[in-house]
Structures are given as structure tokens and as C-alpha cells.
C-alpha positions as a Markdown table, in Angstrom:
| # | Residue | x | y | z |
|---|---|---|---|---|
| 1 | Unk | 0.0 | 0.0 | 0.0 |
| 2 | Unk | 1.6 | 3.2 | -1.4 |
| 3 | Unk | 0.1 | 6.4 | 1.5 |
| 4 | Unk | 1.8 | 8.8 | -0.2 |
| 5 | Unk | 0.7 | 11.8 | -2.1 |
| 6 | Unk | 1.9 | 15.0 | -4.2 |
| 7 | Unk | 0.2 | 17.9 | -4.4 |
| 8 | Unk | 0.9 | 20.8 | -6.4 |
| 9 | Unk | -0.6 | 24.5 | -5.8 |
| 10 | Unk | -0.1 | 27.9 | -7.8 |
| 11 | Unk | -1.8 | 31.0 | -7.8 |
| 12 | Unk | -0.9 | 34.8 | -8.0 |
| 13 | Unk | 0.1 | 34.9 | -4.3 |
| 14 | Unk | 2.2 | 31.5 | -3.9 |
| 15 | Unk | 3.6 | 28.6 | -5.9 |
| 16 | Unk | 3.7 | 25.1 | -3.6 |
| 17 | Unk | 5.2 | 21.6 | -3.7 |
| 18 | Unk | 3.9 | 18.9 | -1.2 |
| 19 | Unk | 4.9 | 15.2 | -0.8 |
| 20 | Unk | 3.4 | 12.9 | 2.1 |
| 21 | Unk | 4.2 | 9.7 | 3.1 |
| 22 | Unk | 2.5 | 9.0 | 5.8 |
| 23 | Unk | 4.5 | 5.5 | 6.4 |
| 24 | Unk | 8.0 | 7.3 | 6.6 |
| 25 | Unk | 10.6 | 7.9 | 9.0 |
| 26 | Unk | 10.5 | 11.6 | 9.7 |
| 27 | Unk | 12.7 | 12.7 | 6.9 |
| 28 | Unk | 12.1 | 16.4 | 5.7 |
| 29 | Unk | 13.1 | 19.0 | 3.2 |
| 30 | Unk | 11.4 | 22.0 | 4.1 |
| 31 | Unk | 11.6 | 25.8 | 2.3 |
| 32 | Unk | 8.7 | 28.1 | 2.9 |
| 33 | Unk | 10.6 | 31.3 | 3.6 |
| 34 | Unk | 9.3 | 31.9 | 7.0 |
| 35 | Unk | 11.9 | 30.0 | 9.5 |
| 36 | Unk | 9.6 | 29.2 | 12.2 |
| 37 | Unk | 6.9 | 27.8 | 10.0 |
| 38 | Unk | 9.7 | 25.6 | 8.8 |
| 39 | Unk | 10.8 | 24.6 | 12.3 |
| 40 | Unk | 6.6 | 23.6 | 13.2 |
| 41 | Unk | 7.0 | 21.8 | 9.9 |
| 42 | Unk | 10.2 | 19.8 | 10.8 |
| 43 | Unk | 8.4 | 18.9 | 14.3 |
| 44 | Unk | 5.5 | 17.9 | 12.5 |
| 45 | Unk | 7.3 | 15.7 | 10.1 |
| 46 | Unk | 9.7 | 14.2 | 12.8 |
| 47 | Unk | 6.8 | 13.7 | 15.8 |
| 48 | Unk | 4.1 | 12.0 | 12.7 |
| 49 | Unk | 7.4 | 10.1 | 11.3 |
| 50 | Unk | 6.1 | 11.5 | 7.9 |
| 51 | Unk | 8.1 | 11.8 | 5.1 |
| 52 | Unk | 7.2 | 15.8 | 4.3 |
| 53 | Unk | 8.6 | 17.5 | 1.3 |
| 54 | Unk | 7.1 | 21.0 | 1.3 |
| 55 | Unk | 9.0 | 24.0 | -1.3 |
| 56 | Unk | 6.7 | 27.0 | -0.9 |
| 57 | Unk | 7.7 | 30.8 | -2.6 |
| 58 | Unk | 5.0 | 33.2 | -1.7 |
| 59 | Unk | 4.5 | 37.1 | -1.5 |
| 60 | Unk | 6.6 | 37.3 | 1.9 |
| 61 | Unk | 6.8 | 40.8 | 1.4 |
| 62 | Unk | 2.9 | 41.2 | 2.1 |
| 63 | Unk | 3.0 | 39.2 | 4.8 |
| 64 | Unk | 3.5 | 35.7 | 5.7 |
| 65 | Unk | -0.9 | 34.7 | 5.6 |
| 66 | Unk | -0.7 | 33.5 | 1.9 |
| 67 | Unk | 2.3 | 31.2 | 2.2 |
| 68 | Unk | 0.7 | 29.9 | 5.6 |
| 69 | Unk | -2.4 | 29.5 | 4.4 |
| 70 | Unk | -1.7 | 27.4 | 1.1 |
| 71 | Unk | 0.5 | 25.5 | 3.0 |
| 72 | Unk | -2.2 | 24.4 | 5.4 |
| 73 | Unk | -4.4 | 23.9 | 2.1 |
| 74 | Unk | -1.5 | 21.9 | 0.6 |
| 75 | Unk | -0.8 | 19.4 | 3.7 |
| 76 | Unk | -4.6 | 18.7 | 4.4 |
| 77 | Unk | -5.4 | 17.8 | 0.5 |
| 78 | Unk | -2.2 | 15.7 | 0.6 |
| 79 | Unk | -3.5 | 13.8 | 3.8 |
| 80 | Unk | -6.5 | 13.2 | 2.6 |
| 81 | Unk | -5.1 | 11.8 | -0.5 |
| 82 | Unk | -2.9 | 9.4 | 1.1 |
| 83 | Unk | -4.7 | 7.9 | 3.8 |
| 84 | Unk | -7.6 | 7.2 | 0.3 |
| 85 | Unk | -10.9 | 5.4 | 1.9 |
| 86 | Unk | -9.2 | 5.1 | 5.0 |
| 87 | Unk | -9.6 | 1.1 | 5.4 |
| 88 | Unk | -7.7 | -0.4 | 8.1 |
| 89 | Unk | -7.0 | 2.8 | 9.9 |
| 90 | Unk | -7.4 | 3.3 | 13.5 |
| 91 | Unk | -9.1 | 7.1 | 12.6 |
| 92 | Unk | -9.1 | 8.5 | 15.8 |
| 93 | Unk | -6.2 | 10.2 | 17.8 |
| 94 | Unk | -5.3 | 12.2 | 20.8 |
| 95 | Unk | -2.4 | 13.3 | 22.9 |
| 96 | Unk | -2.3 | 16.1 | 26.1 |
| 97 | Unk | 1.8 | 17.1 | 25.2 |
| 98 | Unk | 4.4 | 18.8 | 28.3 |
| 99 | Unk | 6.4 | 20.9 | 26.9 |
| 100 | Unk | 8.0 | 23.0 | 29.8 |
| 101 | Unk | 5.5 | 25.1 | 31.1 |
| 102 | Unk | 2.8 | 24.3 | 28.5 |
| 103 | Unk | 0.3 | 21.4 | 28.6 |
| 104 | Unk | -1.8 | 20.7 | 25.4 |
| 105 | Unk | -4.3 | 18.5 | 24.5 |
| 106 | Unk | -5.0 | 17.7 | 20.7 |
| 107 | Unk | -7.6 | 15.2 | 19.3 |
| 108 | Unk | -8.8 | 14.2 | 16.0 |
| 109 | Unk | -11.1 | 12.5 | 14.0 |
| 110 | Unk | -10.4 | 11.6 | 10.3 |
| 111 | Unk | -14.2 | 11.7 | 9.7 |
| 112 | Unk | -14.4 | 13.3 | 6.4 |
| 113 | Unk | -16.1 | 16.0 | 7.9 |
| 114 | Unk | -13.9 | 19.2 | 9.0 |
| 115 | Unk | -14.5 | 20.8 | 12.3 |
| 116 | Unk | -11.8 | 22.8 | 14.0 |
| 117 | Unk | -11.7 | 24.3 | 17.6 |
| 118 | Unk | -9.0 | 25.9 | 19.3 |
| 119 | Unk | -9.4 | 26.7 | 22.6 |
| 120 | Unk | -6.1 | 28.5 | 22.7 |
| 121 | Unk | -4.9 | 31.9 | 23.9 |
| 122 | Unk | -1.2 | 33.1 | 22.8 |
| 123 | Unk | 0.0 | 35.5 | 25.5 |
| 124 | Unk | 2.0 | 37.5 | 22.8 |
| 125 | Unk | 1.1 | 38.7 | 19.2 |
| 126 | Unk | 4.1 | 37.2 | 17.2 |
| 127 | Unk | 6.8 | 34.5 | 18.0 |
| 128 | Unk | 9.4 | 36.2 | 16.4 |
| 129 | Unk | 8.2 | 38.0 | 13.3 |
| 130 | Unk | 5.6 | 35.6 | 12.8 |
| 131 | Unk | 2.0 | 36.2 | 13.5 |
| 132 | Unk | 0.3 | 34.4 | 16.5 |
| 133 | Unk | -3.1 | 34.3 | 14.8 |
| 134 | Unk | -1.2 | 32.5 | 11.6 |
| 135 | Unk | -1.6 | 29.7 | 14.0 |
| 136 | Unk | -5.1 | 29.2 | 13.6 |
| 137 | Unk | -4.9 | 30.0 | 10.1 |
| 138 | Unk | -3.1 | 27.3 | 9.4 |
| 139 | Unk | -5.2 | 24.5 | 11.2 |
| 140 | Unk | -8.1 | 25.7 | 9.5 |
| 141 | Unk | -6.9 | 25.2 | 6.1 |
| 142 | Unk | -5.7 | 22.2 | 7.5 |
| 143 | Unk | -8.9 | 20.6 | 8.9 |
| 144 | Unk | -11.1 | 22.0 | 6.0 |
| 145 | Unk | -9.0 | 20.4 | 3.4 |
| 146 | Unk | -7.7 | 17.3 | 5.2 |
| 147 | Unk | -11.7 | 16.9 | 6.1 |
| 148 | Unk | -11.2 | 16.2 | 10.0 |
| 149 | Unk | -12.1 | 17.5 | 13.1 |
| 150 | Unk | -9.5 | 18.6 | 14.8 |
| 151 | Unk | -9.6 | 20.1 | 18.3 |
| 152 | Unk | -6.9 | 21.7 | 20.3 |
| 153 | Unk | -7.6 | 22.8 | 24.1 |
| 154 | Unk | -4.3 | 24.7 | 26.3 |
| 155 | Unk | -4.3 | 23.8 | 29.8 |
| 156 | Unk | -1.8 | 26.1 | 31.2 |
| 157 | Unk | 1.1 | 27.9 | 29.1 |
| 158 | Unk | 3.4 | 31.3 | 29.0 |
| 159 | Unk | 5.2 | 30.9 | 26.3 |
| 160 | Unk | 3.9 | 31.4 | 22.8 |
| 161 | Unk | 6.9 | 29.2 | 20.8 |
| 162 | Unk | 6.0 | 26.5 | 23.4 |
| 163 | Unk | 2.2 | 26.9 | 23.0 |
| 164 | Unk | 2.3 | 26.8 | 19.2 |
| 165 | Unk | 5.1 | 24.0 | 19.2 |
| 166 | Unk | 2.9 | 21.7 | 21.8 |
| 167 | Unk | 0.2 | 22.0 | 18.9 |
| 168 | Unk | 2.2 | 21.1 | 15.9 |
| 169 | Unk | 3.5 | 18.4 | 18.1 |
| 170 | Unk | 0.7 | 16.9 | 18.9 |
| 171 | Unk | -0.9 | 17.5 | 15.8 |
| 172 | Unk | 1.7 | 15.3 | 14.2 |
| 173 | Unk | 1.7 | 12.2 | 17.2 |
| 174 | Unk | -2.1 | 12.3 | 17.0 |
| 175 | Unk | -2.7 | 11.9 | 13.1 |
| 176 | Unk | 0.4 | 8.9 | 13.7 |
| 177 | Unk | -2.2 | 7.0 | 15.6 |
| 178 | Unk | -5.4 | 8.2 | 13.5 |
| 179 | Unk | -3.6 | 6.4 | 10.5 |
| 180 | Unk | -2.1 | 3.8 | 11.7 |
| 181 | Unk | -3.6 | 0.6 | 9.8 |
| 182 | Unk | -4.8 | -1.3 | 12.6 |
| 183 | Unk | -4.7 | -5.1 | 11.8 |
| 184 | Unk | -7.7 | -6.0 | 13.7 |
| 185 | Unk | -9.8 | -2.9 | 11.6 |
| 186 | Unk | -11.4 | -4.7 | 8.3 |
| 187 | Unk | -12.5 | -2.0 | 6.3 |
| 188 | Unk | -14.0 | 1.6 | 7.0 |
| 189 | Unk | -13.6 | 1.8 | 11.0 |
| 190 | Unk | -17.6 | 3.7 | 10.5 |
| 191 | Unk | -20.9 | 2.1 | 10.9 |
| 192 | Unk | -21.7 | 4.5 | 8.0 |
| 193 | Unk | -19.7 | 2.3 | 5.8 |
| 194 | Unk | -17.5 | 5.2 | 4.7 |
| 195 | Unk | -15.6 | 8.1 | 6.0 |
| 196 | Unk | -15.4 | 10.0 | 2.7 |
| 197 | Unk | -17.9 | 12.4 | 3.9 |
């Protein structure tokens, strides 16, 4: 079973490359332009043990939102490509994440259906010279074109790098359970009888 899918984005405000494999080892080549997108990218790959290509050149001297965005649009279309009628997989996922001061939980569903919510407060605007709400951004283009629901809820943090790191992180372990093939699973894990929607 090949889980792996390109996908391939360009409009006026960005030009993408995506690969996925979501039965990798955590190996990553990673160029948006925005260095701590890259680094959340490099901890999703390594957490997910993905295999994540991503080359992205946007209009970074608007702001970072396009690139961000169509990112998030690119990685979501490319899960939900790879993981196909999801048979076998275990679907659902979850994970509360330490890091330091910071404790997150994330859970997921790969229902078909997108739903985000992020009950998450950043105590500072940017993390660097990138945009705190560029977080959210991100997930939602995620969720709406991976087709899950996705929910992320902070328990306690200070630290905006941490907060946003704990959710990429566990993000990334969470969809490594959610599609995982599970031997005992025979066919759509759904009493639906699918999961496409």
C-alpha cells in the first residue's frame, strides 16, 4: 500500500510543492521562507514520522498569511489523499503534550467531515516576526481540506513558541495514531460504511 501523495498549488500569491508519506521515518526538506513555519513543519514531520517535502515561494513581502495558508491547504489535501478510503486505519487520535511550562491537548477524528476548535490563547502577538493568529490560520486550512475535526484545548502555558510548538507536536503524534492501519480494523472503522464524507 503506497500512503503517499503530491500535491501541487499555484496562484498569483504562492507557488507550492507537497509530498506525504505518511509510512516514513520523519525525513524532511522544508523551504517556505518563514523560519519558524519551517521549524513547526520539521516537528510535524519528525513527531508523525512523515516523510514531508514542502518547497513553498509566496508574496513574503505582504505578509506571511498567503504562504501559511496554502500550506495548510496543501498538507490537508495531501492527507487526505494518502490515507484514500481510510480502510484499516485506526481514525481517531489524541495526545495532552508537556512541553515545559505548556500542557496541550490535541484530538482528532479523520471523519471526512472538517471541524476545528482551538481553545487556545497566545499571550504574545508574534513568535518572532511571525503572527500568532497565523496559527489558527493554518489548522483551519488544514482541517477544511484534510476533512477532519480537529480540536486543540491549552491547559496552562506562558510561552507562545512553546504553545504553538505543543500543537504542531501533537498535531503530528495524534494523526500517527489516527492512520495507523490497525490489523484488527477490516474495512471503514464507520458504521456509515464510509468516511469520505
Amino acid at each position: 500500500m503506497n500512503r503517499t501523495a503530491s500535491i501541487h498549488r499555484k496562484t498569483a500569491e504562492t507557488q507550492i510543492e507537497l509530498t506525504l508519506n505518511l509510512d516514513g521515518t520523519g525525513q524532511h526538506d522544508i523551504s517556505t521562507g518563514v523560519g519558524f513555519f519551517d521549524h513547526m513543519l520539521t516537528l510535524f514531520a519528525r513527531h508523525g514520522l512523515f516523510d514531508l517535502s514542502v518547497r513553498a515561494s509566496g508574496d513574503l513581502h505582504v505578509d506571511y498569511h498567503h504562504t501559511v495558508e496554502d500550506v495548510g491547504i496543501c498538507l490537508g489535501k495531501a492527507l487526505a489523499l494518502a490515507v484514500g478510503d481510510k480502510s484499516g486505519i485506526a481514525r481517531y487520535g489524541s495526545l495532552a503534550l508537556p512541553m515545559e511550562e505548556t500542557l496541550m491537548t490535541t484530538a482528532l477524528d479523520l471523519s471526512g467531515r472538517m471541524w476545528l476548535v482551538m481553545k487556545v490563547e497566545f499571550p504574545s502577538e508574534k513568535i518572532g516576526t511571525f503572527d500568532t493568529e497565523l496559527v489558527e490560520t493554518f489548522w483551519q486550512a488544514f482541517a477544511a481540506n484534510a476533512l477532519c475535526n480537529l480540536h486543540f484545548v491549552l491547559h496552562h502555558g506562558t510561552n507562545s513558541h512553546h504553545i504553538a510548538e505543543s500543537m504542531w507536536k501533537g498535531a503530528a503524534r495524534a494523526l500517527r495514531q489516527a492512520t495507523t492501519i490497525d490489523p484488527r480494523q477490516t474495512g471503514v472503522p464507520s458504521s456509515k460504511g464510509t468516511l469520505i464524507g
